[in-house]
C-alpha positions in Angstrom: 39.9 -154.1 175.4 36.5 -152.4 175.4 33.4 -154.5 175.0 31.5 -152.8 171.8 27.8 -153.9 171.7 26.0 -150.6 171.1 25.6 -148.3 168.4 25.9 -144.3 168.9 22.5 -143.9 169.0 22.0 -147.0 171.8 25.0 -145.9 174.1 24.9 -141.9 174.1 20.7 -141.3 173.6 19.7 -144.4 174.8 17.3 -145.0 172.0 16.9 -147.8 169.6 14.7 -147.3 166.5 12.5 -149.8 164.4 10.1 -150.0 161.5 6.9 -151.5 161.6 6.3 -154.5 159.5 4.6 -154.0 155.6 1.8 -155.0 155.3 0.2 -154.1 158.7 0.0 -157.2 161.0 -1.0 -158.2 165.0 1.8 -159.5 167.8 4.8 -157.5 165.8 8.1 -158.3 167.7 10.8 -155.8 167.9 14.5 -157.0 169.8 16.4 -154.4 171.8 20.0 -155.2 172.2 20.5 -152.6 174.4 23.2 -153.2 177.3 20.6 -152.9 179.9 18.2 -154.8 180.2 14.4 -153.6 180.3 12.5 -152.9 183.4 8.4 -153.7 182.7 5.8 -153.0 185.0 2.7 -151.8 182.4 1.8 -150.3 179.6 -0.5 -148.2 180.7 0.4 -145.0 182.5 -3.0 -145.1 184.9 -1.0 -147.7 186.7 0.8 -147.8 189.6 3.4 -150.4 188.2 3.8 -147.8 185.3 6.6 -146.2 186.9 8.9 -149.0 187.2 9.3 -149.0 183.4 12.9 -147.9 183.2 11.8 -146.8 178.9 9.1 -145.4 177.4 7.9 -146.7 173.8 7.5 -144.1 171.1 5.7 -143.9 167.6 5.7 -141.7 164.5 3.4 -142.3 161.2 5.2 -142.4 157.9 6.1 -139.0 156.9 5.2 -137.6 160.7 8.3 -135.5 162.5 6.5 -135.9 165.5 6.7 -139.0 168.2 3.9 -139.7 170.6 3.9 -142.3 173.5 2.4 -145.5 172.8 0.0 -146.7 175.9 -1.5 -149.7 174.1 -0.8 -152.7 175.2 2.3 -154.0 174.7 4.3 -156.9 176.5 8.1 -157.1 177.2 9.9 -160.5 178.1 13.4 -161.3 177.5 14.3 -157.7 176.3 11.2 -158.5 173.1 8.8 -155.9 173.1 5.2 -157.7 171.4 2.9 -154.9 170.1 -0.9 -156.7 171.0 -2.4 -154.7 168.5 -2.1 -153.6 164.8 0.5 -151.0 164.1 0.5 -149.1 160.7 2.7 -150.3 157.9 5.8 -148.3 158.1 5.3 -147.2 161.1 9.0 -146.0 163.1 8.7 -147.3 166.4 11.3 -145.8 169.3 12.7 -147.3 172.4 13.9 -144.7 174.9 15.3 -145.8 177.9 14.6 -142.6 180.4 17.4 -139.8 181.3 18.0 -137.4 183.9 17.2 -134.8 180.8 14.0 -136.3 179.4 14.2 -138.8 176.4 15.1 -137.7 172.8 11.2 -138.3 171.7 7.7 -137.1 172.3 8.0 -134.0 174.8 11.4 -135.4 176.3 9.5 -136.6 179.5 11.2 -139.7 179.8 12.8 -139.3 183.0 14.8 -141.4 184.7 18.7 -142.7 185.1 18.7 -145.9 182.6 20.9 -143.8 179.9 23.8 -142.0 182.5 23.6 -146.2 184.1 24.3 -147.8 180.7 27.5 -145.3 180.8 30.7 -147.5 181.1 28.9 -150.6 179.5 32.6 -149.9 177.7 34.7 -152.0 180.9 37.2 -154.5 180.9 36.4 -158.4 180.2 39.0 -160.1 182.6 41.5 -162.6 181.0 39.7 -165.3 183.6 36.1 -164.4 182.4 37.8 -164.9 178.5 39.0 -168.4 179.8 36.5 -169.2 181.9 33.1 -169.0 178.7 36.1 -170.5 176.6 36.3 -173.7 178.4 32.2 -173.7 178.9 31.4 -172.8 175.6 34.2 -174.8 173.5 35.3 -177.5 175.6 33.6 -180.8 176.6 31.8 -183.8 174.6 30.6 -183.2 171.2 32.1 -179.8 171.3 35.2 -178.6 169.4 37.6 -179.2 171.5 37.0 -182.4 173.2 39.4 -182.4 176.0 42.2 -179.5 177.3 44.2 -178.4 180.0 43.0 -174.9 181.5 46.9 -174.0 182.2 47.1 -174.3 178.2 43.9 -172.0 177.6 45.7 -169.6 180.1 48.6 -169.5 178.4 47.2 -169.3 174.5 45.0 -166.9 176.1 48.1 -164.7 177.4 49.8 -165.7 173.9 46.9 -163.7 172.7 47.3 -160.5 174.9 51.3 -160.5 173.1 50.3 -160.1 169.9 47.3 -157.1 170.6 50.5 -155.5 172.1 52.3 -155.5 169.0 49.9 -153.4 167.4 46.8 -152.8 168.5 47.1 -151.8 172.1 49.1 -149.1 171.0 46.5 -147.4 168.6 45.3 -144.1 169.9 42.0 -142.0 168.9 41.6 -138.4 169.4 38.0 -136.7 170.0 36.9 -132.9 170.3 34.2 -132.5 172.6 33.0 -129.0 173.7 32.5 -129.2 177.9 29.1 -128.1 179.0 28.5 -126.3 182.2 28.0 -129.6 184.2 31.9 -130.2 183.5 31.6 -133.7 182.7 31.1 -135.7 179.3 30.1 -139.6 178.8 33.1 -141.2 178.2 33.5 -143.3 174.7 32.4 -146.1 174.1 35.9 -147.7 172.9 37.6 -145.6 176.0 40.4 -147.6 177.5 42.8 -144.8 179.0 43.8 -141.9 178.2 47.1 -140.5 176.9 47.3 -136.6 176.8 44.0 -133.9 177.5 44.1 -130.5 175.7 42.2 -127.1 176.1 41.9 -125.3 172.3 42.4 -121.7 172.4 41.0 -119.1 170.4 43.6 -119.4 167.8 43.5 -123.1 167.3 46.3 -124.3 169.5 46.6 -126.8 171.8 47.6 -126.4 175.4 48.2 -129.4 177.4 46.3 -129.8 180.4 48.3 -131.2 183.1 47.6 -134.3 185.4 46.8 -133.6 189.0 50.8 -135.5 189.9 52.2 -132.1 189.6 49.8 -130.3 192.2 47.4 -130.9 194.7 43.9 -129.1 195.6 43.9 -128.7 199.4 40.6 -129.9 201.3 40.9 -126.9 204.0 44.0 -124.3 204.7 44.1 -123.7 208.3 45.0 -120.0 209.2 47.8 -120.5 211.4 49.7 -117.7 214.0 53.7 -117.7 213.9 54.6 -120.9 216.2 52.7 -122.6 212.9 49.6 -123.6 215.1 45.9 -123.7 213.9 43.8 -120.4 215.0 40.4 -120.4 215.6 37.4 -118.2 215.9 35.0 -117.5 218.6 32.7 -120.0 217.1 35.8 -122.6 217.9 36.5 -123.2 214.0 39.3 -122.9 212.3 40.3 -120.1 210.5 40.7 -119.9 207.1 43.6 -118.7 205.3 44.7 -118.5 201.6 46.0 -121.5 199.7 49.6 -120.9 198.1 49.8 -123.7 196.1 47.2 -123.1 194.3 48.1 -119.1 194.1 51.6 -120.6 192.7 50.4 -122.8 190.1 47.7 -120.1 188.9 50.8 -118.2 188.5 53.3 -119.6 187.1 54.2 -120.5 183.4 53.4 -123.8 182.6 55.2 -124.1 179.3 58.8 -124.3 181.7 57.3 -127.4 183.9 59.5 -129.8 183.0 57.9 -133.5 184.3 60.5 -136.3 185.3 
């Protein structure tokens, strides 16, 4: 069961947006519930300790398209980011945690790796971490359960895993995504496992794209001489020679593979 504490914008951007308070006011506090947590070393980008910040902070006037850096000063504790001075009413405020691609804001110069790390914030909880906060956070004096056996937490909590399987373990989503040039995609945030993966071709259908079970890619395919023994070169290497599995699968017709 995925663990769901972002929004779209928070997970895939890595940004988190606010407004500034109305009327205009000193010490404004804004939260980030972001799943990782903020790295502060200063506000101001003359300093060294600048460049630990693993976000930059942002700001737009009402009615202005256009974000610039704010390098007032500013504290963060706790994940709370304290604004020293007065902002603007209304004023959108934007926290960009930094990207190998540059930030979504300003002149996308927030470089860094704090988005592609938040990636997989989507992992398992396991069943003993469930049953471990249970008994800290429900069982003891003056809490509501007073007294219980962790074998019968661990089996109400198993209980529990029964009846997700009834129905919603089994619920499947479907996405479209279009591949870049990288070949890789953030996974969802909801992503569990996955069931089938298509290709779309020009007319709309699907093909299915098969798991790596049914071939293999080989790491090196020694040219060997008719006793079936490795040649080499005068350099002492091994030759190389053509692969034929992967000649045969490019080959053959993939709608006939039947899978047992």
């Amino acid at each position: 069961m995925a663990l769901i504490t972002e929004n779209n914008r928070q997970y895939y951007a890595g940004a988190q947006g606010f407004m500034s308070a109305d009327p205009a006011a000193t010490g404004q506090t804004f939260i980030c519930t972001f799943d990782t947590d903020l790295v502060f070393g200063s506000y101001n980008p003359l300093e060294t300790n600048y460049a630990l910040n693993n976000f930059k902070l942002y700001t737009a006037a009402v009615g202005v398209a256009t974000y610039t850096e704010y390098t007032l000063a500013y504290t963060v504790v706790n994940n709370v980011i304290k604004i020293t001075n007065s902002l603007a009413a209304n004023t959108s405020v934007v926290v960009q945690l930094k990207s190998t691609e540059g930030g979504n804001y300003g002149n996308r110069d927030a470089y860094g790796s704090a988005v592609e790390e938040n990636w997989g914030s989507y992992s398992y909880i396991k069943l003993n971490d469930v049953i471990d906060n249970f008994m800290v956070a429900y069982v003891g004096d003056g809490k509501l359960v007073n007294k219980v056996k962790k074998s019968d937490v661990l089996f109400f909590a198993k209980r529990a895993l029964q009846e997700f399987s009834y129905d919603t373990l089994k619920s499947i989503k479907s996405q479209e995504l279009t591949i870049p040039a990288s070949l890789s995609v953030p996974m969802p945030q909801d992503y569990v496992n996955y069931v089938d993966i298509h290709w779309i071709d020009k007319a709309g259908i699907k093909h299915i794209i098969y798991p790596t079970t049914l071939t293999t890619n080989p790491y090196s395919v020694p040219l060997q001489d008719s006793d079936g023994i490795p040649t080499q070169s005068n350099f002492n290497d091994n030759l190389k020679g053509t692969s034929q599995t992967e000649k045969r699968w490019d080959s053959n017709n993939l709608k006939q593979i039947i899978t047992r």
